[in-house]
BAKEKE-519562 format. One record per atom (N, C-alpha, C): y, x, z; residue in one letter. Coordinates in steps of 0.1 Angstrom, whole numbers, padded with zeros to 4 digits, always signed. Example, Ala and Ser with C-alpha at 12.3 -4.5 7.8 and 13.67 -1.06 7.14 Angstrom:
BEGIN
-0057+0132+0078A-0045+0123+0078A-0033+0132+0078A-0022+0128+0071S-0011+0137+0071S+0000+0129+0079S
This chain:
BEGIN
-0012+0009+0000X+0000+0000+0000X+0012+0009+0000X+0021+0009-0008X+0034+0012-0010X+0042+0004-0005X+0052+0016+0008X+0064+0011+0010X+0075+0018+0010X+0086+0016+0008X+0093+0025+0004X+0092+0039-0001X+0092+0046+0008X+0086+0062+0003X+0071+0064+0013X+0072+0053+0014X+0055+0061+0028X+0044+0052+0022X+0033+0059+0026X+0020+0054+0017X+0009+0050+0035X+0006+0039+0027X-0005+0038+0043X-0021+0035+0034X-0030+0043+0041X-0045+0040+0032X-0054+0036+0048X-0059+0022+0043X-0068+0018+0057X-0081+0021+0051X-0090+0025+0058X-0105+0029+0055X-0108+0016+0057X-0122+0011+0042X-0127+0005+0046X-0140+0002+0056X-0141+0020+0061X-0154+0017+0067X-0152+0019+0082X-0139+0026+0089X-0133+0027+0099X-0117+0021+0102X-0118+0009+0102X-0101+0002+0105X-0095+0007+0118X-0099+0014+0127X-0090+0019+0137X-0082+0031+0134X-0085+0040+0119X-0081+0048+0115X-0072+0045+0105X-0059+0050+0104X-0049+0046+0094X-0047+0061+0088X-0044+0063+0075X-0035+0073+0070X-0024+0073+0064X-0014+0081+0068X+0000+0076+0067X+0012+0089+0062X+0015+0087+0048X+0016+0099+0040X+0006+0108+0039X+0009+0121+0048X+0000+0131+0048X-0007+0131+0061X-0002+0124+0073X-0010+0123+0085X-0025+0115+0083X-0035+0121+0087X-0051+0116+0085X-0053+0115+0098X-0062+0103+0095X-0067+0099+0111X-0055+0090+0124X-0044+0085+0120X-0034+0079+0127X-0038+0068+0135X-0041+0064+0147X-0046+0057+0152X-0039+0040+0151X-0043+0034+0146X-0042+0021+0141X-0030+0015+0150X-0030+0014+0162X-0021+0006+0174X-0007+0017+0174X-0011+0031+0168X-0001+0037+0172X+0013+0035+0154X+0005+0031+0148X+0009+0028+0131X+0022+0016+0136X+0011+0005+0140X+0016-0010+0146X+0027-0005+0149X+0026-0005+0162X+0041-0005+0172X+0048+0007+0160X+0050+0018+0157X+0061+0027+0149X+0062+0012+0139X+0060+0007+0130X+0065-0001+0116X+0071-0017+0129X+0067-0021+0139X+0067-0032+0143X+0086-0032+0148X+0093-0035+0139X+0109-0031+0141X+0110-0047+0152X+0105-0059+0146X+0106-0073+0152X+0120-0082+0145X+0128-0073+0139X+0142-0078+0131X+0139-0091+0119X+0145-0100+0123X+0143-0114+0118X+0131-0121+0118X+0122-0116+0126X+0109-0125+0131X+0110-0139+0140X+0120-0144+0143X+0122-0155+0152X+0123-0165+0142X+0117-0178+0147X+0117-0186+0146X+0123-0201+0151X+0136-0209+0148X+0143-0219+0154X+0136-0228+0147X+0133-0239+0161X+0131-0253+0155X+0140-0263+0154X+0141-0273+0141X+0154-0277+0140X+0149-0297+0132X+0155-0300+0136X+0157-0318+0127X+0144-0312+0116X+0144-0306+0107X+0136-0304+0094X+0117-0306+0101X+0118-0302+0115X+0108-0297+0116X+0099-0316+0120X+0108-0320+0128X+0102-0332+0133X+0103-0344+0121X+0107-0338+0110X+0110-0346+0096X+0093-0341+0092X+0090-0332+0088X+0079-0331+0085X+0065-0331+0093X+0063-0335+0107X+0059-0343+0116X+0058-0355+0109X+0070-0359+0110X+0068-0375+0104X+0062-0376+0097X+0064-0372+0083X+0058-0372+0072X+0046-0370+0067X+0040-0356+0078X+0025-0358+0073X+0017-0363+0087X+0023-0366+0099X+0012-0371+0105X+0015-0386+0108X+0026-0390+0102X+0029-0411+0104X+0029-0414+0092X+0038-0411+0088X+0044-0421+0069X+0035-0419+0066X+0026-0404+0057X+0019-0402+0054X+0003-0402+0054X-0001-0406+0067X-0010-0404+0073X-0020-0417+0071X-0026-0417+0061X-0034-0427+0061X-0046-0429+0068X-0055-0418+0076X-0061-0424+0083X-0054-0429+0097X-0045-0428+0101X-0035-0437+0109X-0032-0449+0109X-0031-0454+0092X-0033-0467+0091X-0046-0473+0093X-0059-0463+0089X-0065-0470+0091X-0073-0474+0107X-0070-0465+0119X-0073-0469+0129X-0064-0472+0134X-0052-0477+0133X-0041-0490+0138X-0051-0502+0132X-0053-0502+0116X-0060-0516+0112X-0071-0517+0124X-0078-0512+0122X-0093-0511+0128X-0090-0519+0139X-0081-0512+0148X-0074-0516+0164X-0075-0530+0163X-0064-0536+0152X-0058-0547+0150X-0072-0558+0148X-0081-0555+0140X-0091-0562+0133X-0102-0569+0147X-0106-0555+0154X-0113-0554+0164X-0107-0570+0176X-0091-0566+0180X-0088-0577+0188X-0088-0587+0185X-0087-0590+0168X-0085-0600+0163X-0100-0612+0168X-0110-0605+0163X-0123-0606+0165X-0128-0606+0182X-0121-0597+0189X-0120-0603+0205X-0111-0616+0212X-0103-0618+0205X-0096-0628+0209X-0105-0642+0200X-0112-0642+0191X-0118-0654+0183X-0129-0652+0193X-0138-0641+0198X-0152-0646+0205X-0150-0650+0221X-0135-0647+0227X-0135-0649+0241X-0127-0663+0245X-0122-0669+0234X-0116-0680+0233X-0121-0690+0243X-0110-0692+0253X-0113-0704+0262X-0120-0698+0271X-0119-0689+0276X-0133-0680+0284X-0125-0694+0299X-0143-0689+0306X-0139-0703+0318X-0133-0693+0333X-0125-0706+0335X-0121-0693+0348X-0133-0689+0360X-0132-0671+0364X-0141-0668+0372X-0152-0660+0362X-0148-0658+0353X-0151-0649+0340X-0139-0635+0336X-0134-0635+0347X-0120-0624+0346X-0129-0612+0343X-0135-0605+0353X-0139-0592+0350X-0152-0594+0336X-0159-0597+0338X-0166-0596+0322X-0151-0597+0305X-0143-0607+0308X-0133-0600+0301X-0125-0589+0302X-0125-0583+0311X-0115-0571+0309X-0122-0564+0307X-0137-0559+0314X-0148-0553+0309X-0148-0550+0292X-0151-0564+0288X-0152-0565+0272X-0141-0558+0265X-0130-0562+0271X-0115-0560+0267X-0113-0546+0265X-0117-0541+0276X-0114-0525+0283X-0124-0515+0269X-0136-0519+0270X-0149-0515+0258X-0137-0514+0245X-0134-0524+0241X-0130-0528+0225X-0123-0521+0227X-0108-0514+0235X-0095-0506+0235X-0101-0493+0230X-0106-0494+0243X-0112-0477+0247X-0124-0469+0234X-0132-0479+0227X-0137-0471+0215X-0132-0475+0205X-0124-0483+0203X-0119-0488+0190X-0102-0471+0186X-0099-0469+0198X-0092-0457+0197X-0098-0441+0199X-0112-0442+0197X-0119-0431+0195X-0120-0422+0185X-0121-0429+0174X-0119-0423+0161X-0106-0413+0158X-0096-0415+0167X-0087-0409+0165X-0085-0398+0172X-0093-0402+0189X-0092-0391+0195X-0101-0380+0190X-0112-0381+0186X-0123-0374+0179X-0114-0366+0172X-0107-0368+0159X-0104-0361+0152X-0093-0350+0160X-0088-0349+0170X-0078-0338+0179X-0084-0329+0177X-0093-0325+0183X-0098-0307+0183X-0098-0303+0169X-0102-0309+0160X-0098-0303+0146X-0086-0304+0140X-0076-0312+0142X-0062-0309+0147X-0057-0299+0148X-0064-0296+0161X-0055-0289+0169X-0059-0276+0161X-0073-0271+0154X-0076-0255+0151X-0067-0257+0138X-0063-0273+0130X-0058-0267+0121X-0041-0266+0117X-0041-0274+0130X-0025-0271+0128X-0019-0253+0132X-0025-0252+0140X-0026-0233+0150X-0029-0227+0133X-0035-0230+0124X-0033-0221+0113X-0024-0220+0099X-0021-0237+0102X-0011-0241+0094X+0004-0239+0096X+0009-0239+0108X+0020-0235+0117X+0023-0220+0115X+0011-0211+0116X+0013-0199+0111X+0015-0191+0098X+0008-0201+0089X+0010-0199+0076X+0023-0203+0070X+0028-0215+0073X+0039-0225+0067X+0052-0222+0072X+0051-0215+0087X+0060-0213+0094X+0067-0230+0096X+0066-0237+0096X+0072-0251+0095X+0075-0256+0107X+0070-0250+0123X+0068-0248+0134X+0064-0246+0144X+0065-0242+0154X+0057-0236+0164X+0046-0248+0164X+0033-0239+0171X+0023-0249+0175X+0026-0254+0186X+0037-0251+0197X+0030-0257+0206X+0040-0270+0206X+0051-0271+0198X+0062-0284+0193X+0049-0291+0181X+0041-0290+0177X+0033-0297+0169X+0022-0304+0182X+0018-0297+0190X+0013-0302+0198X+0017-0308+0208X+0027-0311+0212X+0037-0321+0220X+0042-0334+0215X+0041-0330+0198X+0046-0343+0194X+0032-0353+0185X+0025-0345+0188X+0006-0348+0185X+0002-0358+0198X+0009-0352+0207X+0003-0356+0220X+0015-0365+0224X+0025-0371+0221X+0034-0381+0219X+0031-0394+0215X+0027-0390+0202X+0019-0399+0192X+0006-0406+0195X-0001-0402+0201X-0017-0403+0205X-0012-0413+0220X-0002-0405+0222X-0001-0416+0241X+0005-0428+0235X+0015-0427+0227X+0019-0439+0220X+0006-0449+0214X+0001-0445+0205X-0011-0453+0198X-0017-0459+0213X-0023-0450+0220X-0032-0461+0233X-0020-0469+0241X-0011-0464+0242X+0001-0473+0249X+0001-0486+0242X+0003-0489+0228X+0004-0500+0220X-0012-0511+0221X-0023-0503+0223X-0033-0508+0225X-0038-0514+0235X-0029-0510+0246X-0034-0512+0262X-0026-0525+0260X-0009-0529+0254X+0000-0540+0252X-0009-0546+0246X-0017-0549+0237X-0021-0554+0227X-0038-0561+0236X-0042-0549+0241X-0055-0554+0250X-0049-0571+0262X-0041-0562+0271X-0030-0578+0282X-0026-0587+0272X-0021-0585+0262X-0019-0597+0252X-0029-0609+0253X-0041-0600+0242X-0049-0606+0244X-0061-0615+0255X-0061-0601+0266X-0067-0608+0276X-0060-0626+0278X-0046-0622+0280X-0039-0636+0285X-0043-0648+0272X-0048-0645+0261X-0047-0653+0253X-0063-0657+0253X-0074-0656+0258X-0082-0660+0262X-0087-0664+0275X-0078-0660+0285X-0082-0665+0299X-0067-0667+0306X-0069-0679+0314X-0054-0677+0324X-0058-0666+0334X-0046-0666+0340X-0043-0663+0353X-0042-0646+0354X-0042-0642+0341X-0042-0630+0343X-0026-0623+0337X-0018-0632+0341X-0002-0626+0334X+0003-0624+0344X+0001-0621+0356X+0005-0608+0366X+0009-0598+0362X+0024-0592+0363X+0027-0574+0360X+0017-0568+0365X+0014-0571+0377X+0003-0564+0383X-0006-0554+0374X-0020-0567+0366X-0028-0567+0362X-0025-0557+0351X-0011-0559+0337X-0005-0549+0328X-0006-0534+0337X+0000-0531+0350X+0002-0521+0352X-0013-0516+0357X-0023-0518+0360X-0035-0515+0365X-0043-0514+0347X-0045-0525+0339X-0051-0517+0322X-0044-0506+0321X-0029-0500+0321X-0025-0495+0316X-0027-0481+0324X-0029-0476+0336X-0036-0468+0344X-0054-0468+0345X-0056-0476+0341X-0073-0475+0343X-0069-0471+0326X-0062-0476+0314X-0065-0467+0305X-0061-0454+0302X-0053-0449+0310X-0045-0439+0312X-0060-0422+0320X-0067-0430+0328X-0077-0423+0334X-0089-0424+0326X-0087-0431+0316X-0100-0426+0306X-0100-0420+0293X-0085-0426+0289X-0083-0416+0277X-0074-0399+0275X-0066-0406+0286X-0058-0391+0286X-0064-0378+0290X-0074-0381+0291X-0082-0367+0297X-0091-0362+0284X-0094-0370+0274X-0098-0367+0263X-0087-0360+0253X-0075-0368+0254X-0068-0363+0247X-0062-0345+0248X-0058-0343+0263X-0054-0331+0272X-0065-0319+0265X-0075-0322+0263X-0090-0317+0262X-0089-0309+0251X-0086-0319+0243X-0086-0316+0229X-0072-0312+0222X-0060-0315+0230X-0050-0304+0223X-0047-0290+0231X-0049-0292+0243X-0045-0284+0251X-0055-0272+0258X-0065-0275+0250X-0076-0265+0250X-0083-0256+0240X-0091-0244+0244X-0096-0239+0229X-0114-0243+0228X-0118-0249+0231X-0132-0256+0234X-0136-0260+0222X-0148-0259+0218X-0152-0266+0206X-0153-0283+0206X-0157-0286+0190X-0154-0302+0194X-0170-0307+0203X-0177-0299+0204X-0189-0309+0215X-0182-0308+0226X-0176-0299+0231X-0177-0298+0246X-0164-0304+0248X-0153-0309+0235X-0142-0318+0242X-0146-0332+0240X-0155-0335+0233X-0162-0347+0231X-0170-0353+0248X-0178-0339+0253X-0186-0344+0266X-0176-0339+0274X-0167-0333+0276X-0157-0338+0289X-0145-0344+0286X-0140-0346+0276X-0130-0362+0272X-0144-0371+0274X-0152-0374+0279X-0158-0386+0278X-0163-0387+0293X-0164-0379+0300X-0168-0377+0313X-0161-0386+0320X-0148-0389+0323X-0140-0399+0331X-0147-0413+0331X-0150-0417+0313X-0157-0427+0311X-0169-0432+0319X-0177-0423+0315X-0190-0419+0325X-0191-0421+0340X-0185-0413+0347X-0181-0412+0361X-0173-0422+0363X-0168-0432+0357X-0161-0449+0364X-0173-0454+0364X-0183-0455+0354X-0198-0466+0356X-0204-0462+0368X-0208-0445+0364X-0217-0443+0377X-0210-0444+0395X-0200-0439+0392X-0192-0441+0410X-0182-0451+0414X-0172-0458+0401X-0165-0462+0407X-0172-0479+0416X-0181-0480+0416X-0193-0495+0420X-0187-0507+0414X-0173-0506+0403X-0172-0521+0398X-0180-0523+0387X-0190-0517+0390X-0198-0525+0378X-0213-0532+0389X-0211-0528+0400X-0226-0532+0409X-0216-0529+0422X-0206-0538+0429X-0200-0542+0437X-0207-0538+0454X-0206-0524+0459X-0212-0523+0471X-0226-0518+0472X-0229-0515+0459X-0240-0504+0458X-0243-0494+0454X-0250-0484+0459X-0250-0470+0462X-0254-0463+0472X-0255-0450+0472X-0263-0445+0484X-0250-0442+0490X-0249-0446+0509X-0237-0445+0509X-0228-0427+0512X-0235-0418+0510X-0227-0408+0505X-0219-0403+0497X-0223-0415+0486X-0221-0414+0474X-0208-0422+0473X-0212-0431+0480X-0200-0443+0472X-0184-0443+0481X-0184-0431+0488X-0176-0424+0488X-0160-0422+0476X-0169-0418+0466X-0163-0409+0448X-0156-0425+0449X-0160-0436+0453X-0148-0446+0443X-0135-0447+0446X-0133-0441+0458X-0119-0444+0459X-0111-0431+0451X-0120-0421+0440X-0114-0413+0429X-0106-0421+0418X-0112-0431+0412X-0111-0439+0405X-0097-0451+0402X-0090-0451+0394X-0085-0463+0390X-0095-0479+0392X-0103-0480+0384X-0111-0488+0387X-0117-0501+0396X-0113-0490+0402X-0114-0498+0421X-0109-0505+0420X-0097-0498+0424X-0082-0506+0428X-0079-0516+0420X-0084-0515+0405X-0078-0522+0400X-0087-0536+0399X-0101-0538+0404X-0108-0548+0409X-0107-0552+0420X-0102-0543+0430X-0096-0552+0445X-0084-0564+0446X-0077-0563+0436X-0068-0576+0432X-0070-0582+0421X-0084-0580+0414X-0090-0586+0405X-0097-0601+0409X-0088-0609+0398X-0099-0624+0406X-0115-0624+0402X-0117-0629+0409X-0134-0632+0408X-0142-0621+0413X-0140-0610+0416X-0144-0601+0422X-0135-0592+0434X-0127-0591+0436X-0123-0585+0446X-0122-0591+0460X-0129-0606+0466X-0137-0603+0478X-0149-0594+0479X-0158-0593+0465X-0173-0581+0468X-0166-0568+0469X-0154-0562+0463X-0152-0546+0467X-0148-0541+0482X-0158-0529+0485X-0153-0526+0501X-0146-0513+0502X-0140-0519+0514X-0131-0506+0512X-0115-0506+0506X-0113-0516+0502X-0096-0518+0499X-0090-0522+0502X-0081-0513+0500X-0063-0510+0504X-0062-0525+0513X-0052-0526+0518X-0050-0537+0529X-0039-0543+0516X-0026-0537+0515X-0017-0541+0506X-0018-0543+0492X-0007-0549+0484X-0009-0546+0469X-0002-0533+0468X+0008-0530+0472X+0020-0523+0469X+0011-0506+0473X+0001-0510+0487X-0005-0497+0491X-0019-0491+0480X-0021-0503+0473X-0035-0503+0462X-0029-0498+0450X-0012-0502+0445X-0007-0500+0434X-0005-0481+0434X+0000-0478+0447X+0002-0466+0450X-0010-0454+0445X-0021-0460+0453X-0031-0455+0452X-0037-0454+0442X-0038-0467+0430X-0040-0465+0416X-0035-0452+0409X-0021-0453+0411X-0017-0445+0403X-0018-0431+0405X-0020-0426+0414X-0023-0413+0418X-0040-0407+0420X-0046-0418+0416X-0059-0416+0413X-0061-0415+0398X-0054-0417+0388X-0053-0420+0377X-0044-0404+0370X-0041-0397+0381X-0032-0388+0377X-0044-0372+0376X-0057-0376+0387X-0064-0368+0392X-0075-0358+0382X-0078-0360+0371X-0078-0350+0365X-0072-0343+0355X-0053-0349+0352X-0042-0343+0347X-0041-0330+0352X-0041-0334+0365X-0036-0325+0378X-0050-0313+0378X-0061-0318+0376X-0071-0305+0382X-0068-0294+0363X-0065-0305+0351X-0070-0298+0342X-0058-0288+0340X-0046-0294+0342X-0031-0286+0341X-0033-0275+0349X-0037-0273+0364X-0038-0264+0372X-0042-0257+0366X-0058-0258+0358X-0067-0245+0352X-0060-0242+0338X-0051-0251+0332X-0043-0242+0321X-0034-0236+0327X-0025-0237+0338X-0018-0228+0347X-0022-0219+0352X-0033-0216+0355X-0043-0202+0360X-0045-0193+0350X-0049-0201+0337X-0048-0194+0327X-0039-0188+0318X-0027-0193+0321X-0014-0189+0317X-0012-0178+0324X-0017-0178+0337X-0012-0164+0346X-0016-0155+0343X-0032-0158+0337X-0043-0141+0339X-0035-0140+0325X-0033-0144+0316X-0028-0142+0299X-0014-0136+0306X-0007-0143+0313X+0006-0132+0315X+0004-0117+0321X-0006-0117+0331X-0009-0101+0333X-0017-0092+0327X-0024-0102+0315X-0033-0090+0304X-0020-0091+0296X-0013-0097+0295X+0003-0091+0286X+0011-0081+0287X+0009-0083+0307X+0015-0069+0309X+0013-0055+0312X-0001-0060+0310X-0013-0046+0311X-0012-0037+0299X-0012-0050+0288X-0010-0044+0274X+0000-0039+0267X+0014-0042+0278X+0027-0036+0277X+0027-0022+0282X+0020-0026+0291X+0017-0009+0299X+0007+0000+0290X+0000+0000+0283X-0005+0004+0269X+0001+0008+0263X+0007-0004+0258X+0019+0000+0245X+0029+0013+0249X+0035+0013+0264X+0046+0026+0270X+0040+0041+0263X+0024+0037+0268X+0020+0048+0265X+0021+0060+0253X+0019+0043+0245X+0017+0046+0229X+0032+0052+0225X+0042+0045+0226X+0054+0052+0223X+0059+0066+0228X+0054+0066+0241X+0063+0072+0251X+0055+0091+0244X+0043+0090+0234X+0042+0102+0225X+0049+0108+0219X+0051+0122+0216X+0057+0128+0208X+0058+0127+0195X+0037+0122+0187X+0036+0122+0175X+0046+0104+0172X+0048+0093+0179X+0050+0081+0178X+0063+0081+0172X+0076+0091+0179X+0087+0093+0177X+0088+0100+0165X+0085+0110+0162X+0079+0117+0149X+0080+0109+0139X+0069+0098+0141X+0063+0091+0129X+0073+0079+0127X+0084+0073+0139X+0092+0061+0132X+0101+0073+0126X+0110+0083+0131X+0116+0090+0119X+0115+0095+0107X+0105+0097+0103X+0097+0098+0096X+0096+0087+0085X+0094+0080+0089X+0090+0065+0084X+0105+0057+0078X+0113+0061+0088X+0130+0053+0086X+0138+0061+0085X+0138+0070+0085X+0146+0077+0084X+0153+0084+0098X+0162+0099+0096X+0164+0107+0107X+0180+0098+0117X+0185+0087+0106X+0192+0080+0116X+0190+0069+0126X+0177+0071+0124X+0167+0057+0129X+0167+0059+0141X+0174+0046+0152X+0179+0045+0166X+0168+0035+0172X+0162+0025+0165X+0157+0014+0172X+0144+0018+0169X+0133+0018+0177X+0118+0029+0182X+0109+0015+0182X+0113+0002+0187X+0103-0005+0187X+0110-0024+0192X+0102-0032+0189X+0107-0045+0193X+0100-0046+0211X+0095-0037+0216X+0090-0036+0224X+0098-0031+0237X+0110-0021+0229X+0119-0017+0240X+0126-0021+0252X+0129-0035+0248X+0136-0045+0258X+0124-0045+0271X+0114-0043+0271X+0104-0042+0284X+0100-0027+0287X+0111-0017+0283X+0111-0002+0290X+0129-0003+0294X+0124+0007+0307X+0135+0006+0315X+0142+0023+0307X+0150+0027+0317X+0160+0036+0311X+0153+0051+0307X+0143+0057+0320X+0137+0068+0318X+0129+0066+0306X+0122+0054+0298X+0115+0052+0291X+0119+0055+0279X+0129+0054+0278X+0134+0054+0265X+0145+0064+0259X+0149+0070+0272X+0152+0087+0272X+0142+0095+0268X+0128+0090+0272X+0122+0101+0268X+0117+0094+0253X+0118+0086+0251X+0110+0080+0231X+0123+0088+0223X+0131+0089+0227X+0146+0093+0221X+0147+0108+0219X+0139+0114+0229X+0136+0130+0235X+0127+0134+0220X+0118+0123+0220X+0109+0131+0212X+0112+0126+0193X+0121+0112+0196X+0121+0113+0175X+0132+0121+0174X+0139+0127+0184X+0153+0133+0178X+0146+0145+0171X+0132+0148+0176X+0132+0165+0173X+0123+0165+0160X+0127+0179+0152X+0128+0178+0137X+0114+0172+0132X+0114+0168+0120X+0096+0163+0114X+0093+0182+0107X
């Protein structure tokens, strides 16, 4: 490869070795950092970027229409078979209700992990914007869609059974849906997991309301066990459920103290999954600075200085994009050594 006056030859049989002009054998990391100047590598995000957002994952997005339709078709079809439901039939409809929301918006969550690997290479390629503004407004979009479905689920509940047009009732679907799908979704943009393993733990929450929360078998379980329900949305949200919330044990005295407790049960593995992307943010910030301490090394050589003057010439002041994280003696001595002659 030709660059200006300097020639770089990479072996194809040993890539840690670079040759650069006449220097043989140049160690690959030490190449990097000398050419890595960082001058106009930033990137601003601006109006253009959430325009093209729009464009290829709403306007243009036809499978989006087609699981909005699907959504739409599915209730349609639940509201024709529950018609007239008799009162004291509450929980088998929300049951039913809760089923139709929660898989009828699956298809979409499915598709996130593949999403997410392809936007991380499209973002890079297109430069059109950062991944992690693609993934914020991925994950905007996706809360929106179940948000409209949860409205759409209370709709309909009320349009086949009374008595359930309580705020109440809206705010408890919308947290019991909140505790089953958002943990799928988190999964799958906000992690690097393949799609089985965001498939079986986005689906885990699902799982673990049948087996512990007991509103599906009201006060049974081994009682060590049945402990886990008060993890649950679930519960709570059948302790001021008609027709069953004299069988649930164990609830809240209040509404206001049940409503509390919904919601912060509902928050419970946001909270455990964010923590462990937060842990992992940390060890990645100290292998960053481990690897900075690497990098000091790399510069802080005689041949390193050498080879950016060399490279840019003998007026060449700026040594690396790296410098802003060496303090003063550091960079007295990178300065020590390109000053002196090639």
């Amino acid at each position: 490869v030709q660059m200006a006056d300097n020639t770089f030859t990479v072996s194809a049989i040993d890539r840690t070795k670079v040759r650069v002009n006449d220097h043989e054998s140049v160690d690959r990391t030490v190449v990097l950092e000398a050419i890595s100047l960082g001058e106009q590598n930033g990137y601003q995000t601006s109006s253009s970027d959430l325009k093209f957002f729009w464009d290829i994952e709403v306007r243009g997005n036809k499978s989006l229409i087609v699981v909005m339709s699907s959504i739409l078709i599915f209730f349609l079809i639940f509201t024709a078979t529950f018609w007239n439901s008799a009162p004291g039939s509450e929980t088998l409809v929300v049951i039913a209700g809760g089923l139709v929301a929660y898989f009828s918006t699956q298809p979409y969550l499915l598709s996130l992990a593949d999403w997410r690997n392809i936007n991380k290479e499209e973002a890079e390629a297109l430069l059109h914007s950062s991944v992690n503004q693609n993934k914020v407004m991925k994950c905007m979009l996706t809360i929106i869609i179940t948000s409209v479905t949860c409205l759409v689920l209370w709709g309909c509940i009320n349009l086949v059974i009374d008595g359930m047009s309580d705020p109440y009732i809206f705010f408890a679907l919308t947290f019991d849906t909140v505790s089953l799908t958002y943990p799928f979704i988190f999964v799958a943009l906000y992690s690097t997991l393949p799609f089985e393993l965001v498939q079986i733990i986005g689906t885990t929450p699902f799982l673990f309301m049948i087996f512990f929360s007991t509103t599906f078998s009201p006060g049974a379980g081994i009682t060590g066990i049945k402990i886990v329900r008060y993890l649950f949305p679930r519960f709570y949200f059948w302790c001021e459920l008609p027709g069953v919330q004299d069988n649930m044990e164990g609830c809240p005295e209040g509404r206001i103290e049940n409503m509390i407790y919904l919601f912060l049960s509902a928050q419970l593995f946001h909270t455990c999954f964010f923590a462990l992307v937060f842990a992992k943010h940390c060890r990645k910030r100290a292998d960053e600075f481990k690897s900075i301490e690497k990098r000091k090394l790399v510069m802080s050589s005689e041949f390193f200085g050498t080879l950016q003057k060399e490279l840019f010439g003998a007026g060449f002041k700026r040594y690396s994009q790296l410098t802003i994280h060496l303090n003063s003696d550091d960079l007295k001595d990178i300065a020590s050594y390109a000053d002196k002659p090639v």
